[in-house]
N, C-alpha and C positions, 0 to 999 in steps of 0.2 A: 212598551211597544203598543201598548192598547191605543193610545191616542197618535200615534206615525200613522204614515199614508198607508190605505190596504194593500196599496200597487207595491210599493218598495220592501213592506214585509213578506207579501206571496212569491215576489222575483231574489230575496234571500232568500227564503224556502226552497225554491225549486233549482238554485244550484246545491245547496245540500242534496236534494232527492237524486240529482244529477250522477252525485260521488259517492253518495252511501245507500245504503237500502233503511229506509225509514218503514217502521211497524208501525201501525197504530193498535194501539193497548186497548183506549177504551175513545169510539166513535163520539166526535163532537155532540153535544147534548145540551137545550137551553133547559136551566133552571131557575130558580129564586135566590136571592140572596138580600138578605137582611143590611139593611144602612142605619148605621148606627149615626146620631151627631149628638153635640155636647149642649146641652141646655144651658145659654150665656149667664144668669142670676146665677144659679145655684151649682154650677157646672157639675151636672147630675148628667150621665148618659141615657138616653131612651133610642127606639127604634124608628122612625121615620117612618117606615113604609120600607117596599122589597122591588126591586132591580130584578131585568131580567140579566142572565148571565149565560154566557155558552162555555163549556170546559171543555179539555180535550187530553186525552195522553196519548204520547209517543216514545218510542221506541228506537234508538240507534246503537248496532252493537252490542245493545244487554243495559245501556243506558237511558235510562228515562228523562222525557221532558213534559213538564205539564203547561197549561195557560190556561186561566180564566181573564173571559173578557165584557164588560158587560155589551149589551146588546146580542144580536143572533144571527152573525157572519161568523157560521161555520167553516169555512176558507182560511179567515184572518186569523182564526183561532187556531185551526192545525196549523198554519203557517209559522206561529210563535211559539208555538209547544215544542216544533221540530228544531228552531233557531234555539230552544230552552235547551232542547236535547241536545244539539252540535254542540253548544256551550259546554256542556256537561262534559259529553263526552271529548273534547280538546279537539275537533275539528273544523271551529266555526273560525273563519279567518278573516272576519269584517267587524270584527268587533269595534274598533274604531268610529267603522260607518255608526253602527249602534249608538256608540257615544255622541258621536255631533248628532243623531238625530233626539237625543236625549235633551242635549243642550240647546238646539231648537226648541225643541217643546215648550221647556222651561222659560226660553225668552219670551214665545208667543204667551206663556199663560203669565208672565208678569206684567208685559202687556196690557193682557185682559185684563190684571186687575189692577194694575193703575187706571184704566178707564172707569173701572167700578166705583174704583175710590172716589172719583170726579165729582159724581152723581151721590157720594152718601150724605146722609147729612147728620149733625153734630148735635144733637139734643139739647145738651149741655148748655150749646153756646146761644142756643134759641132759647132756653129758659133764661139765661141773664138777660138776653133782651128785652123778654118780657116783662121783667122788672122794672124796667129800666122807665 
């Protein structure tokens, strides 16, 4: 949900808030979060550098939903904690919608990186060149 529109996960939210009473447990909050990635020779992990992140819990019925997102749209972030929460608690009824906006995503980032791929370039095949 991190990467869906802000508009269509706050207007799922707010027909939950519509039909249930939503708690929040613990108020949205930006913090750090460590990015780990794989070092390609020796495929060793190290840390990158830290992300900002906003988290948030909520509450439906004695059910808990959490979200971490990075960036710091406090909105977006209870918005998805509460959709976390409905899930949980068996009253979220668009779950469907959820999926195709899943499968969007998925196409637009395949997408993107078929475009990346365009632009890589091949090491490899430039050293035999230069043989050559």
């Amino acid at each position: 949900m991190n990467r869906a529109d802000r508009d269509e996960i706050i207007e799922y939210a707010s027909e939950i808030q519509a039909g249930y009473q939503v708690m929040i447990v613990k108020k949205p909050e930006k913090s750090l979060a460590m990015v780990k990635m794989r070092e390609p020779v020796k495929e060793s992990l190290f840390y990158i550098g830290e992300v900002i992140v906003t988290d948030a819990i909520v509450s439906i019925g004695g059910t808990t939903g959490r979200a971490v997102a990075m960036g710091d749209d406090f909105d977006k972030t209870v918005a998805m904690a509460i959709i976390d929460a409905a899930c949980n608690y068996g009253c979220f009824q668009r779950e469907n919608e959820l999926y195709d906006l899943e499968r969007k995503q998925q196409e637009r980032i395949e997408k993107e990186n078929t475009m990346f791929m365009k632009t890589m370039v091949n090491f490899n095949s430039m050293d035999s060149e230069a043989a050559e």
